[in-house]
C-alpha positions in Angstrom: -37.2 -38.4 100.8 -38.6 -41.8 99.9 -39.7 -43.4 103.3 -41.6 -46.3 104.4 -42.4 -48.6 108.3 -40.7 -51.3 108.7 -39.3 -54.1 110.7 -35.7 -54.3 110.6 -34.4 -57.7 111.1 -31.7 -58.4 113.7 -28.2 -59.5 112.2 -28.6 -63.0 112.7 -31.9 -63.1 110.7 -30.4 -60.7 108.1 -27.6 -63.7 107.5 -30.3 -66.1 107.3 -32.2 -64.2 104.6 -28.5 -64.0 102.9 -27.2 -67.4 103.4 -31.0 -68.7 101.3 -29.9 -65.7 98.5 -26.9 -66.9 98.4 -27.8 -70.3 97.2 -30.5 -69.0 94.6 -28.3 -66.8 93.4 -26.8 -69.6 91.9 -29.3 -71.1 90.1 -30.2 -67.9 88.7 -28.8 -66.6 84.9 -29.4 -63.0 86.4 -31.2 -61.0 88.8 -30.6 -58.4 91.4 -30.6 -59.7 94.5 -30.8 -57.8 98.0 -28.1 -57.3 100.0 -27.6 -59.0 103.7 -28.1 -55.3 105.4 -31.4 -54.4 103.1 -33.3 -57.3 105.0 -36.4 -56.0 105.8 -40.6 -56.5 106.2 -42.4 -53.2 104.8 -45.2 -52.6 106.9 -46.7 -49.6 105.2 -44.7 -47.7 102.2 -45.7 -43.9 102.2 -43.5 -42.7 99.4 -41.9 -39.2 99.1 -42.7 -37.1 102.8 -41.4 -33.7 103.6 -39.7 -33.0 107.1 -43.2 -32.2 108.4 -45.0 -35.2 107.0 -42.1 -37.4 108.9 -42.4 -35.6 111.9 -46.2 -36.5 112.0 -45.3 -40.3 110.6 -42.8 -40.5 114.0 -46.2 -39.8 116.1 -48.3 -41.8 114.4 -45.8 -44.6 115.0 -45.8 -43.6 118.5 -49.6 -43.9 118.6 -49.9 -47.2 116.8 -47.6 -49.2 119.2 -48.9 -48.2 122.4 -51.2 -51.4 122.8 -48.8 -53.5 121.1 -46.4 -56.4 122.5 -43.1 -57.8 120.9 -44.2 -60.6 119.4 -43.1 -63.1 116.5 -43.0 -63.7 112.5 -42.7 -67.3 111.3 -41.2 -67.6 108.0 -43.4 -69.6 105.7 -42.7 -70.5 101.9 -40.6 -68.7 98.8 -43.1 -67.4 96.1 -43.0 -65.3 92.9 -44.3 -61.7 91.6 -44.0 -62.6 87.6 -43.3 -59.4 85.8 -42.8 -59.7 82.5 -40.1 -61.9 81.4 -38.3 -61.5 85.0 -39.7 -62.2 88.5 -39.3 -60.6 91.8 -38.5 -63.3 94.0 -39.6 -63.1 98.0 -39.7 -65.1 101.1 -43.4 -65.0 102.9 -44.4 -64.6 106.6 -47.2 -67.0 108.1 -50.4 -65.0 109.1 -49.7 -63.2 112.3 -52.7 -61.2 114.1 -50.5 -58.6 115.6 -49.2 -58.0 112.6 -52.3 -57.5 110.4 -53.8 -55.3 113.4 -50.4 -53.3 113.3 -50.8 -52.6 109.6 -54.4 -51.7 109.9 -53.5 -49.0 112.8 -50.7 -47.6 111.2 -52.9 -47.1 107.8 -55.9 -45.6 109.6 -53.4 -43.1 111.5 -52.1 -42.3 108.2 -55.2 -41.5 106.7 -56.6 -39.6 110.0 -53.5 -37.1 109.6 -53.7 -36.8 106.0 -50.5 -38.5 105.1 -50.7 -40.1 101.8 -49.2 -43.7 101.1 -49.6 -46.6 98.5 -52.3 -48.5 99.7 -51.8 -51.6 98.0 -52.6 -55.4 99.3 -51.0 -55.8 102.5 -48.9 -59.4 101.6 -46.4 -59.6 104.1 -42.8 -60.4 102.6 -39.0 -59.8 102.5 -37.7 -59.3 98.9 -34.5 -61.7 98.3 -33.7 -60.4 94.6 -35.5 -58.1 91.8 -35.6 -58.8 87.7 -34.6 -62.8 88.6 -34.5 -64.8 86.0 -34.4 -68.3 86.9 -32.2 -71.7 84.4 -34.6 -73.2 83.1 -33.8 -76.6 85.4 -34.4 -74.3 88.4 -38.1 -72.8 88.1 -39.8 -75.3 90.6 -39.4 -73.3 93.9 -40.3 -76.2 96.1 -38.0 -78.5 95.3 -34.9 -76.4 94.5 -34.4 -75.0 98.8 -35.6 -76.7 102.0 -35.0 -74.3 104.2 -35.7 -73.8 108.1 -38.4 -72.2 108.9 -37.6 -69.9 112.1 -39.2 -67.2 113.8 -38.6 -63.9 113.7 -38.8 -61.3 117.0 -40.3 -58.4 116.5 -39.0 -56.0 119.2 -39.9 -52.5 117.0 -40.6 -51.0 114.0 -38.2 -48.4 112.0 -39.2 -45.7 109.9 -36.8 -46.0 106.9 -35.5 -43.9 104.0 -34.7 -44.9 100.7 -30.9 -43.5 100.2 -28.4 -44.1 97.4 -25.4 -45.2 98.7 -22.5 -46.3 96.4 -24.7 -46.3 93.5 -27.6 -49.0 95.2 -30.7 -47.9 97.2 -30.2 -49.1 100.7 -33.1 -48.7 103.6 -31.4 -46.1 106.2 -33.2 -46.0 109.4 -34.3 -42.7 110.6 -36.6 -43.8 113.4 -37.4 -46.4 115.8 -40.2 -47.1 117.8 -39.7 -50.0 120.7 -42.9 -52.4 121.4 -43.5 -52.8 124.9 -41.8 -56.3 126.2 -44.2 -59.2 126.2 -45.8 -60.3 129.4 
């Protein structure tokens, strides 16, 4: 199965994310946009694991958090990955220690047990929409949404699996890890 770490986002920030989709959406001529309970940050995507590569993914998540405290995301600015004639369009995070250092244990844990994973630039985002394509009297980002900037607590991180469920991909979580409350 398909799998990646993640932070799943508590209901009221999932809204959040979908109320901001929901008015792009319609300033859009097309695009696939994600859906209010696929709100997520991917930490580290791994890819296809078998049931032993997953077991050892659930201890290396064990591992990574152990020196780790909840802490907090602040939502930054909307951007743009231009792909072709469409866009995938995403909502960034501001740079956050905890998180980088997070990123950087899980990967090194990874590697030390041999799992193997896309090791891409880490550029922390959540995805609001795939394939956008944007009316032509909607392209400056800036000035089309001012939207609150908030913060985001991080209590744990989820393993997730990629599953098809009524003919979408959804992010099923399959395993959580708790960070230890901050002082």
């Amino acid at each position: 199965m398909r799998v990646y770490i993640a932070i799943d986002f508590e209901d009221n920030i999932k809204s959040y994310f979908a109320k901001i989709t929901s008015y792009i959406r319609n300033h859009c001529i097309e695009g696939s946009f994600t859906e209010k309970n696929n709100f997520h940050l991917t930490i580290r995507f791994i890819g296809e694991a078998d049931g032993l590569q997953i077991a050892k993914i659930k201890e290396i998540m064990d591992k990574a958090v152990l020196r780790v405290n909840s802490f907090e995301l602040l939502v930054n600015n909307l951007g743009i990955f231009k792909r072709k004639k469409t866009s995938i369009l995403w909502i960034g995070i501001e740079e956050n220690v905890v998180l980088s250092e997070l990123h950087k244990e899980l990967s090194s844990l990874l590697k030390e047990r041999r799992i193997p994973f896309y090791d891409k630039l880490f550029m922390p985002h959540i995805t609001l929409g795939r394939r956008v394509l944007f009316r032509e009297d909607s392209k400056d980002l800036d000035n089309l949404i001012q939207f609150q900037r908030i913060t985001i607590p991080v209590k744990a991180i989820t393993l997730m699996a990629s599953k098809e469920q009524n003919g979408k991909l959804n992010g099923v979580p399959i395993y959580q890890v708790n960070l230890k409350e901050s002082p």
